[in-house]
N, C-alpha and C positions, 0 to 999 in steps of 0.2 A: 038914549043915544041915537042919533040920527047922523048920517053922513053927505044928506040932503043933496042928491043927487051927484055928491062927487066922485070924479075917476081913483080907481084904483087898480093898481098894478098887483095880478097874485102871481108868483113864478109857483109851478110845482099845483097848482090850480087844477090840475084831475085825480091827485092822487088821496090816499086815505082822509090824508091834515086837509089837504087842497080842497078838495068836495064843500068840506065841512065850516073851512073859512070864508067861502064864497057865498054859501047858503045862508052864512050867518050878515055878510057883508047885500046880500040882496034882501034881505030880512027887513034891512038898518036902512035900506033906500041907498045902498053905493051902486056905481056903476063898476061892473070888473071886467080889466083887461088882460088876459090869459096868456102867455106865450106858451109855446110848446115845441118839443123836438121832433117829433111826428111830420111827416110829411104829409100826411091827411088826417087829420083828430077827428077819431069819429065819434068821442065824447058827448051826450045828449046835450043839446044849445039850451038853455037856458034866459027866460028873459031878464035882461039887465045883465047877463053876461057875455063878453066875445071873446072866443078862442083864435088865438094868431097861432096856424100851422109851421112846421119849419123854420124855427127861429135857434139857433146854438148858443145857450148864454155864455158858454166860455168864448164867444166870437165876440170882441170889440165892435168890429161894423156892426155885426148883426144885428148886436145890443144896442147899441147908438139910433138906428132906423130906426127898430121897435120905439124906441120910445120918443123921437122927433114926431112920428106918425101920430101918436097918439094926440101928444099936446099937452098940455099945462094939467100936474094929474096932482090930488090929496095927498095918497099914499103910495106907497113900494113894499109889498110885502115878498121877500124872498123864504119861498119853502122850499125849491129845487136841490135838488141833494143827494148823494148817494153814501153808503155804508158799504164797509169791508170790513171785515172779521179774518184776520190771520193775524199767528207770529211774525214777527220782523225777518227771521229765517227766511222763510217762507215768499217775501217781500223783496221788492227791487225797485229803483229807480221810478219804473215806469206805474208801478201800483202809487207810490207815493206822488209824482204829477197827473194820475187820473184821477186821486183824490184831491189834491186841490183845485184843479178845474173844478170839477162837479161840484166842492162845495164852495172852496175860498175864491176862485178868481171869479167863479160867476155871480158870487154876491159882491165883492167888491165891482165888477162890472154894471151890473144892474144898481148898486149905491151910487158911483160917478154918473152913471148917463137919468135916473131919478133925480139929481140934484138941480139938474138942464130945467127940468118938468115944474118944480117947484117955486117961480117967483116970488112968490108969495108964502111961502113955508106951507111946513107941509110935518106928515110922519114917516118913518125909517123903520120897518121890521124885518129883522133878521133870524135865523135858527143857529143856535149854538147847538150845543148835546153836554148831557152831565158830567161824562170826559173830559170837555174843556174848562169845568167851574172846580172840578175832581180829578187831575190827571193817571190819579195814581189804579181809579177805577178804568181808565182805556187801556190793561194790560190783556194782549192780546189784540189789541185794535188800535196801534200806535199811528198807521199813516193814516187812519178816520179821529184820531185823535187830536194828531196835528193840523189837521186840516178845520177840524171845528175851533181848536183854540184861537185859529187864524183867527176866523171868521169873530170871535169873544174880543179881541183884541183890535179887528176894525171899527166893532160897534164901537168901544170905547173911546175910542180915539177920535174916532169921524164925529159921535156928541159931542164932543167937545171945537172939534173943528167947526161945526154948523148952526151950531145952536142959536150963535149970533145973529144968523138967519133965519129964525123962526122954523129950522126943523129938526121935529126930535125922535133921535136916534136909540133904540131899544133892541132886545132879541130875548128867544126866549131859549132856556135851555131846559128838551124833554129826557126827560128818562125814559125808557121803553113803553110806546103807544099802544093801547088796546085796538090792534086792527087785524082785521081777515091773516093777514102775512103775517106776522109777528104770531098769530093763536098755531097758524100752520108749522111755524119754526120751532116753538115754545110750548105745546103741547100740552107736557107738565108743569107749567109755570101756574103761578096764581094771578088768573087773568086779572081776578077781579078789585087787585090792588095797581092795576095800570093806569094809568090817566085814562077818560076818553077823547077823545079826539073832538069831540063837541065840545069837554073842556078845557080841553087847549086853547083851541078856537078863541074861547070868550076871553080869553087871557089877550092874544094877540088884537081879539076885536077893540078890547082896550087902549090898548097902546097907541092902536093905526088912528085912533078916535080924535074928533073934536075935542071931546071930554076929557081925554090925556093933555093937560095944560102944564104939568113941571117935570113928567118924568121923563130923564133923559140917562144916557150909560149904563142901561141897566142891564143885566146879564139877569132874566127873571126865571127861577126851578120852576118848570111847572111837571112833579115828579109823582104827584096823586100820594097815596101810600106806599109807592115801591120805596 
């Protein structure tokens, strides 16, 4: 697998999955372009990666500049995202559109202004959650529930919208990651049936790949032994 010097867009590019995607995405010979919400990322630089400070993916302009600047790019991998755990009780209005900005309109946003990038086709990754493939598992976590389903239901639909264009549309949906944060939450859990996060990674490095030539709508578990 080689990605021979081409750009790729990683949203969510410092965090656990992020590190690990990039790592593997510099490994393969891509070039990664990083946004972030930070006003100053002070993230260790990386060569063959650049981090854009201050960028808001639920902002239409914002997203739009980011990716005009960059220029004609391979990939778009959306990891940015956030989770919430509460009863609906518990829940209002405003928890359910914080959870679709952070995960549904910023992926849908970074999908439309990645399309711009693409003349030539290109690949489309996106993050579901097992919630969205399993609703009935998001009980307790209904407005991160909804908001992942969004996000299962763009991918499908956009594959099929794009495809004619040579680009193809994928996402993966994890079940609980083996990372720092999650060992701090979960204590007692059984770490060592989690995914790791390196093999997520290879899942996604798949997809975003030259070598991914028919797979498209896929909503792929990547759930290890949990």
């Amino acid at each position: 697998m080689d990605f021979g010097g081409r750009s790729v867009v990683v949203t969510g590019g410092t965090g656990a999955l992020g590190n690990a995607v990039v790592d593997a995405l510099i490994a393969h010979n891509a070039v990664c372009h990083i946004p972030s919400h930070v006003s100053e990322d002070t993230s260790p630089q990386r060569q063959g990666a650049r981090i854009y400070p201050g960028i808001e993916l639920a902002d239409q302009d914002q997203v739009d500049a980011f990716y005009a600047n960059i220029g004609p790019i391979w990939a778009s991998i959306h990891l940015a995202g956030g989770f919430a755990a509460k009863p609906i009780a518990k829940t209002d209005k405003a928890h359910l559109l914080a959870q679709l900005d952070t995960n549904l309109i910023s992926c849908f946003l970074c999908c439309r202004a990645a399309l711009k990038g693409m003349p030539q086709g290109g690949r489309i990754v996106n993050v579901a959650a097992r919630p969205a493939l399993e609703p009935r598992t998001g009980a307790g976590m209904t407005v991160y529930t909804i908001a992942k389903s969004g996000v299962a239901a763009l991918t499908m639909a956009l594959a099929e919208e794009v495809a004619k264009d040579g680009v193809l549309v994928n996402a993966i949906a994890p079940s609980i990651m083996d990372t720092p944060a999650n060992r701090k939450a979960m204590p007692k859990a059984d770490h060592d049936h989690w995914p790791k996060v390196e093999e997520v990674a290879a899942t996604i490095l798949f997809l975003a790949s030259p070598d991914n030539l028919v797979t498209r709508g896929a909503i792929v578990p990547v759930y290890g032994r949990s």
